[in-house]
N, C-alpha and C positions, 0 to 999 in steps of 0.2 A: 928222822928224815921227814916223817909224813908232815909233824908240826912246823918243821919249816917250810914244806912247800906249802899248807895250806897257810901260812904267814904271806907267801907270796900268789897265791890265789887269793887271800882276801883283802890286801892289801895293795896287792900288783895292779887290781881292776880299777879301786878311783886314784892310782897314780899313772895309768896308763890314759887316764880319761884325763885328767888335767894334765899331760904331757902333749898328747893331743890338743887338747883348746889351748895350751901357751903355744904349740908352732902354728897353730891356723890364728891366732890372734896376732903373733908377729909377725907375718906374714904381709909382704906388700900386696895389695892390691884388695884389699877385702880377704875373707874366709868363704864366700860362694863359691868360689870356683876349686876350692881345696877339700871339700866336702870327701867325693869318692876314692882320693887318696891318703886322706885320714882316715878312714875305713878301711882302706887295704893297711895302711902300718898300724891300725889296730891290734888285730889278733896277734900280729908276729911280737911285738911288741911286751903284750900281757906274758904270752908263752915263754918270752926271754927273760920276762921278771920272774915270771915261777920258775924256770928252769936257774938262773944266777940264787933264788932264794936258798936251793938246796947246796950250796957250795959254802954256808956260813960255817964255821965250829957250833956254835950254836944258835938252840933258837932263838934264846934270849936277844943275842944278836940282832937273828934277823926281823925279827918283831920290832925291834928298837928301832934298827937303820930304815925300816920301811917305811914305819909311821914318821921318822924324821924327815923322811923325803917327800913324804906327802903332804907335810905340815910345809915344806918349804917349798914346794912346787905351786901347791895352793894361793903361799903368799904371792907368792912370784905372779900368778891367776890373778889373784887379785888385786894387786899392783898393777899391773899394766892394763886392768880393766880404768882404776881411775888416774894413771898416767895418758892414757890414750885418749880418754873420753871427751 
């Protein structure tokens, strides 16, 4: 259990961080004004990924499915950086 959660502790943090910049990027009106509410659905956020990471069969699992979401969240980051631009 422990390798799975820390799978979602160290993987949870920069998909919780490009989760965050994909809704303040899509987001009408600019990302200024969304600042202090992407900080409060931070933390809960991270917490939810470590806490879902412990519910895999395994770790192998959760190690796989994380980095894949992070690799596709990322694009997604980086897609709409030069969609938008």
């Amino acid at each position: 259990m422990w390798w799975r959660f820390s799978a979602g502790a160290v993987l949870g943090l920069p998909l919780s961080i490009a989760i965050i910049g994909l809704l303040t990027r899509l987001a009408p009106g600019g990302w200024s004004h969304l600042i202090v509410p992407a900080l409060l659905l931070f933390a809960p956020l991270w917490v939810g990924i470590m806490a879902g990471s412990t519910l895999f069969r395994s770790t192998a699992k959760a190690w796989s499915l994380l980095l894949a979401l992070n690799l596709l969240v990322y694009l997604l980051l980086w897609g709409t950086r030069h969609a938008l631009a």
